[in-house]
N, C-alpha and C positions, 0 to 999 in steps of 0.2 A: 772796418766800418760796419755798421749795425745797418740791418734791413730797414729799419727805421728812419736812418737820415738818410741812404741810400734811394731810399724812397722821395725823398724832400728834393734833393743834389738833383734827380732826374727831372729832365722836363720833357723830352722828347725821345721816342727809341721806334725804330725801325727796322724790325727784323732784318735778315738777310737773305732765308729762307724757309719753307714752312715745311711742317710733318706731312702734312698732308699727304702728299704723291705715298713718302711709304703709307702709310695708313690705307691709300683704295687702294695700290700692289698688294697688300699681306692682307686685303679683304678678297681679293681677286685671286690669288693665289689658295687660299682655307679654301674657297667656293671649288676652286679646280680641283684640291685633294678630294672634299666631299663628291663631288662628281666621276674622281678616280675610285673612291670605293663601294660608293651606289649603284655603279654601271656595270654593266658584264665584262668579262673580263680578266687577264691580270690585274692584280695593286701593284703602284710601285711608288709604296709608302718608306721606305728607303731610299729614296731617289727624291722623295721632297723632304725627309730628313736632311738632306744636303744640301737643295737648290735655295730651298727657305732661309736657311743664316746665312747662304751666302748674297742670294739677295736682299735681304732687309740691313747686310752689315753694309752692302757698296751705296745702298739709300743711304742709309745712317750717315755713314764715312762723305758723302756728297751733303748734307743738310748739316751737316756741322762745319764743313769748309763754307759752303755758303754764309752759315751765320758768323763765322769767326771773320770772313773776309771781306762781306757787305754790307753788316750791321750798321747802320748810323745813329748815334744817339747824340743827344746835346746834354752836357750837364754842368755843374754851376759855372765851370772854370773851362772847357774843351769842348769842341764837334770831333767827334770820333767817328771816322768808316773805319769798320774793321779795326787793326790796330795801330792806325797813324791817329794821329792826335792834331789837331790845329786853334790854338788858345783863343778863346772869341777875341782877346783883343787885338788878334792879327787879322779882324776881320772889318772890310770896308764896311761899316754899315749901311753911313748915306750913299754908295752904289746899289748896296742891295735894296733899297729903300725906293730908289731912283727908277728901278727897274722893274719893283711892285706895282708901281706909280705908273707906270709907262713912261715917264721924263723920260728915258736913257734906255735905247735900246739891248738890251742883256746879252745880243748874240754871245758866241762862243769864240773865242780869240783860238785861232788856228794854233795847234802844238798846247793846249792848255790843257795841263795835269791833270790824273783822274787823282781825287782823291784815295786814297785806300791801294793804290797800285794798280798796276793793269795797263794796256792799252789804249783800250778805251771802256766806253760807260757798258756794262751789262748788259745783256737781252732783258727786255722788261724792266728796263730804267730808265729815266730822263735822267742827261746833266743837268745843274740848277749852277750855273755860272755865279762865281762868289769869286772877288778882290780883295785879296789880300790889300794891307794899310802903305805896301810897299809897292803896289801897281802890279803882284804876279797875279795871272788869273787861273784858278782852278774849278775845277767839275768834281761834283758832291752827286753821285750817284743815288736817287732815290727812286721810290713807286711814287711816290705823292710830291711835289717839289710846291705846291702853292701850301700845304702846311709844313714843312718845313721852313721855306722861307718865313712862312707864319711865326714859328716855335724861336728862328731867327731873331730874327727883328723885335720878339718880344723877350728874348733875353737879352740882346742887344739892347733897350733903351734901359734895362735895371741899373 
């Protein structure tokens, strides 16, 4: 598929995790070498030859499980967390709709699936309670769950 209609297919995407954290450790860490060879002193500029890839590889290695495993995106045909898939037309709409609305109270139906696997929902995520057209209720792990449901419901009425 071309970047091009890949681009069009997408309507919604929701990281999993962000660079960031590495990016202030490996600014945090340069600062501490600089202060290792500025200061009086031994250097032990070999000793962060080692600590450096070993720390920015276990970031790394944690910001890529994060995004491969929390990601949500909506796109023309599937909600994907991570790498389950769920076809919008297995998705109640008029619950979710009912529930933006306030008709219908949204609670979370005890024992109801995290999308994406797991337990339960992430630190740093709301479930957004979504029915299946078959009455199972599942949890759609997001940061933002009013646009999402947003991004929802407006692919849902296409």
């Amino acid at each position: 598929m071309s970047a091009a209609s890949d681009a069009t297919a997408q309507t919604y995407r929701e990281a999993g995790a962000s660079w960031r954290p590495l990016w202030i450790t490996l600014a945090l860490l340069a600062a501490a070498v600089v202060l290792d060879v500025v200061l009086p002193g031994p250097d032990h500029v070999p000793a962060w030859l080692v600590v450096i890839p070993l720390v920015a590889g276990v970031f790394a290695l944690s910001v890529l499980a994060g995004q491969r495993v929390w990601s949500v995106e909506i796109t023309e045909e599937d909600l994907r967390v991570g790498q389950e898939r769920l076809a919008l037309t297995q998705i109640d709409g008029k619950h979710l709709q009912a529930t933006a609305d306030g008709d219908e109270v949204g609670g979370v139906e005890t024992g109801a699936q995290v999308l994406g696997g797991g337990w339960s929902v992430p630190k740093g995520r709301v479930g957004l309670a979504v029915r299946r057209v078959d009455g199972v209720a599942l949890l759609v792990p997001t940061r933002d769950p009013e646009s999402l449901r947003n991004a929802l419901l407006a692919r849902l009425d296409q």
